[in-house]
C-alpha positions as CSV (number, residue, x, y, z in Angstrom):
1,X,-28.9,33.7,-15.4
2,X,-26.9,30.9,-16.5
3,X,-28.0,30.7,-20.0
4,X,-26.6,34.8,-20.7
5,X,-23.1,33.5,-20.2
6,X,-21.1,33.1,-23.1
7,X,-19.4,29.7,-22.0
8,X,-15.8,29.5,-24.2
9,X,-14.3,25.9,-25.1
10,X,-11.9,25.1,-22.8
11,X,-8.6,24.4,-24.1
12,X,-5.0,23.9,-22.4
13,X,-6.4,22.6,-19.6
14,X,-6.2,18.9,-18.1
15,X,-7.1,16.8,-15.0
16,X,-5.2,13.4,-14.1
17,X,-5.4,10.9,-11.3
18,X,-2.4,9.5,-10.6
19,X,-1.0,6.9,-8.1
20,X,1.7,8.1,-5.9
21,X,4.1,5.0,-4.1
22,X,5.2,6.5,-0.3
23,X,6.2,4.9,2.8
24,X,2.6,4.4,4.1
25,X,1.7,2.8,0.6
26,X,0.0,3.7,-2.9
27,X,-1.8,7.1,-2.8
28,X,-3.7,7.9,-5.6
29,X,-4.3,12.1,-6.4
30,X,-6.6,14.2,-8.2
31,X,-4.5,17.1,-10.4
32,X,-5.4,20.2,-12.5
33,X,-3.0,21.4,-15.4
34,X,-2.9,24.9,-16.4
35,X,-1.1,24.5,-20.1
36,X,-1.9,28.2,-21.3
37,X,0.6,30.8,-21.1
38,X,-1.7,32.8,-19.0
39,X,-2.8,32.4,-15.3
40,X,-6.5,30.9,-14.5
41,X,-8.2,32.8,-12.0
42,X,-11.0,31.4,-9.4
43,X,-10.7,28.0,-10.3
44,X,-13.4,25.8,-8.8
45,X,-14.0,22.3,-9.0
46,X,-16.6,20.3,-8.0
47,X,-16.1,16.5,-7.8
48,X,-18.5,13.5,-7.1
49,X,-18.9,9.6,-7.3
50,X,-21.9,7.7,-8.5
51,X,-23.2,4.3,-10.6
52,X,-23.6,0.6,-8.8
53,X,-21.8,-1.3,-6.6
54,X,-23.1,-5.0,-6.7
55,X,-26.4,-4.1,-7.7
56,X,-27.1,-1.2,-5.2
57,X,-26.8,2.6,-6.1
58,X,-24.4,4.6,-4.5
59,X,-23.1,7.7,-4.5
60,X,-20.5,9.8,-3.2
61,X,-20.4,12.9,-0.9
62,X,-19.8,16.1,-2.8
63,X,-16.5,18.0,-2.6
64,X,-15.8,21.7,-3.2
65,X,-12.0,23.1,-3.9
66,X,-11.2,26.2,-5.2
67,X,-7.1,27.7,-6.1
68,X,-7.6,31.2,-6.1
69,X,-4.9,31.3,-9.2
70,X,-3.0,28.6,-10.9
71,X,-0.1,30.0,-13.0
72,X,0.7,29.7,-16.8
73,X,1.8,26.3,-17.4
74,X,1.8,25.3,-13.6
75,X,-0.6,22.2,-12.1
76,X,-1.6,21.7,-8.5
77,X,-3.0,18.8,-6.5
78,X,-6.6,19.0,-5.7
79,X,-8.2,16.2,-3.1
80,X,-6.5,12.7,-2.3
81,X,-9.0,10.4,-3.9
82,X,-9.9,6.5,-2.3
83,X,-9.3,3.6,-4.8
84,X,-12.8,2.1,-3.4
85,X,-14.5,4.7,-5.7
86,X,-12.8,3.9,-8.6
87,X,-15.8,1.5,-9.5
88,X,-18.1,4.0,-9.5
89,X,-18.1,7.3,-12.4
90,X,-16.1,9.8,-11.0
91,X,-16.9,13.5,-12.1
92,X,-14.9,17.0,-12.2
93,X,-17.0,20.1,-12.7
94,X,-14.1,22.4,-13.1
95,X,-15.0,26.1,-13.3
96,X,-12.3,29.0,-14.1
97,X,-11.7,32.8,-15.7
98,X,-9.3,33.9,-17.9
99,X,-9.4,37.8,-17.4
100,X,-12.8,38.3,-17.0
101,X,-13.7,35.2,-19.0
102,X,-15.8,32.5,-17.9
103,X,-14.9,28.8,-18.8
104,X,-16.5,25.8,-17.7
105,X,-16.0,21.8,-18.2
106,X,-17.2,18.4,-16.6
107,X,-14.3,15.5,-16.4
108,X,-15.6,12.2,-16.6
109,X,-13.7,9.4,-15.5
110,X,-15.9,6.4,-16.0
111,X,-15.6,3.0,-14.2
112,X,-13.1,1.0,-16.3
113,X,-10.8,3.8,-16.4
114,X,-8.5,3.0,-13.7
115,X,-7.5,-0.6,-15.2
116,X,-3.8,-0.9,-15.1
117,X,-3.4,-1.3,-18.8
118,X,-4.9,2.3,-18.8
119,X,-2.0,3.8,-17.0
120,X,0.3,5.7,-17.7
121,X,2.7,7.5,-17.4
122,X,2.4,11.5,-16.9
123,X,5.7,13.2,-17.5
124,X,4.0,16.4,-16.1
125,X,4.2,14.8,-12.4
126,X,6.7,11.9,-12.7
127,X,4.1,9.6,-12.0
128,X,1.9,6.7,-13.5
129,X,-2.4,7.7,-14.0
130,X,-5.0,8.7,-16.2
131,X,-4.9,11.7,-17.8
132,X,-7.9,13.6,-19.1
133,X,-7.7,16.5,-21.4
């Protein structure tokens, strides 16, 4: 059961959302950042949208990823991600081991987040977001 596992801070690792300028336009990207100096195994993440657009509740259809192993130090892309959600809370449920350790977090990126005077930038990927440790 879920409350016999010993859930472990998690430290030294990061998500970001970060807008990305190509020939078809801005693209905006969901990323994970490994900053430990030792490999994370079976990393899943779980994301989802919800809150209120003009008055009426909405919600997002849930996504599953999951990166088998993501290096010491090392990041990886994990979904594209629509501006049109940004008005709504966007959530991470990120999931990992470190040997046979179990560690667990929720990311949060609530509404307001995404204002431009938020950004910035993330020398980890040469580009401009929000970074959430």
């Amino acid at each position: 059961m879920k409350k016999d596992i010993d859930f472990q801070p998690v430290a030294g690792v990061k998500l970001a959302i970060a807008k990305e300028e190509t020939k078809n336009g801005t693209e905006w990207g969901v990323y994970i950042f490994n900053l430990n100096l030792i490999e994370l195994t079976t990393v899943m993440i779980t994301s989802r949208g919800y809150g209120e657009i003009d008055g009426e509740k909405r919600q997002t259809s849930t996504l599953r990823h999951m990166i088998k192993e993501l290096g010491p130090q090392a990041m990886a892309k994990i979904e594209p991600i629509d501006p049109a959600v940004f008005s709504l809370t966007n959530e991470f449920w990120v999931s990992y081991y470190i040997l046979d350790q179990i560690f667990d977090k929720k990311f949060i990126f609530t509404p307001g987040s995404f204002d431009p005077a938020h950004l910035r930038m993330i020398p980890e990927l040469g580009l401009e977001g929000i970074l959430h440790g």
